[in-house]
C-alpha positions as CSV (number, residue, x, y, z in Angstrom):
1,X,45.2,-17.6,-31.8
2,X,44.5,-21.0,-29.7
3,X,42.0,-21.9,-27.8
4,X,44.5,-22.0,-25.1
5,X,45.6,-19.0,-25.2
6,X,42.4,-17.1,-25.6
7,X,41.4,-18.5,-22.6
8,X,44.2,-18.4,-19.9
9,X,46.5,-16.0,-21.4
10,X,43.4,-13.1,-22.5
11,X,40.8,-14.5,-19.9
12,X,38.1,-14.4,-22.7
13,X,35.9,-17.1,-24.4
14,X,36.7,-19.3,-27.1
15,X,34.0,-20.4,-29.6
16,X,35.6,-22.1,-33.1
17,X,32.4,-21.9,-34.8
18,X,31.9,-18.1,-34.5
19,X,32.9,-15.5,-36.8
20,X,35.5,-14.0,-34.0
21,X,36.5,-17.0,-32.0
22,X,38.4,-15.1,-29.2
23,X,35.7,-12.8,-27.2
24,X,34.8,-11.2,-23.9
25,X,31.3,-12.1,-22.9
26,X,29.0,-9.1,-22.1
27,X,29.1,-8.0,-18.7
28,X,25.9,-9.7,-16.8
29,X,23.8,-6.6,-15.3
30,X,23.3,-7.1,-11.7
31,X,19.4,-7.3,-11.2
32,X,17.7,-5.0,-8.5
33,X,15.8,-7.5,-6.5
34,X,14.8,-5.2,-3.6
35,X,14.7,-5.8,-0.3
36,X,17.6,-7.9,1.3
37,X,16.7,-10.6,3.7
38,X,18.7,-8.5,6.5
39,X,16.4,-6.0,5.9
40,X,13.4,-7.9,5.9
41,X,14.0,-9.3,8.9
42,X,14.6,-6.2,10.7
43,X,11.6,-4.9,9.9
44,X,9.3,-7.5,10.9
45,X,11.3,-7.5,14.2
46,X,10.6,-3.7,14.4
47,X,7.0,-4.5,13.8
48,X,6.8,-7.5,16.1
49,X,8.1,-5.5,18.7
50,X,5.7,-2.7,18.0
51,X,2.9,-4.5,18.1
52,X,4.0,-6.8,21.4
53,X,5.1,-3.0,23.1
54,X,1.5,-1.3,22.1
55,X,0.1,-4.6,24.1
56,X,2.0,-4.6,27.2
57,X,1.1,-0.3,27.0
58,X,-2.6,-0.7,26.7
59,X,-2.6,-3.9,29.0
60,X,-0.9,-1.8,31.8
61,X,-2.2,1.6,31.7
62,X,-5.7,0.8,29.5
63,X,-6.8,2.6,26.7
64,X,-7.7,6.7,28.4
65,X,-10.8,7.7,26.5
66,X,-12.8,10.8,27.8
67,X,-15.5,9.0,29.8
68,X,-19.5,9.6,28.7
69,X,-22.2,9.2,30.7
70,X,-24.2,6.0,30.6
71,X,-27.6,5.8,30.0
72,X,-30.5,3.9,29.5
73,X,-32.2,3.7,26.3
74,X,-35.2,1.8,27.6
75,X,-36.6,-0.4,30.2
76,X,-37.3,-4.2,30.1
77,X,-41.0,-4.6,29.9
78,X,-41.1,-7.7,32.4
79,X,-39.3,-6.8,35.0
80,X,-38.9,-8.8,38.5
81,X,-40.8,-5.7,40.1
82,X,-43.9,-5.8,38.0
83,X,-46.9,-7.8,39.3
84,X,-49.3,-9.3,37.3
């Protein structure tokens, strides 16, 4: 078989110097890199917009704790009403 027709006629490889000089290549695995940049940038969008909505909440209706009363711990030893 030619080189020639190994490659255009059997859409294979042609290597002289091998023991079988007409081949198919192994198939290449596709590799699992994870996340696709779509998808990436969706989710930092989601999370942007997250965090800028939870601003715009708190900065217009505040963050509604159940109030405690306030008291004083102790009083300043100089104080303007003290003589001396």
């Amino acid at each position: 078989m030619s080189e020639q027709q190994c490659v255009e006629e059997w859409s294979c490889c042609f290597d002289p110097t091998s023991e079988i000089s007409c081949f198919k290549p192994k198939p290449v695995k596709s590799i699992n890199v994870g996340i696709t940049a779509g998808a990436a940038v969706g989710a930092f969008i989601a999370c942007v917009g997250i965090a800028i909505g939870g601003f715009i909440y708190y900065r217009n209706f505040g963050l509604h704790l159940p109030s405690t009363p306030v008291t004083e711990s102790f009083s300043t030893p100089f104080s303007s009403t003290d003589t001396a």
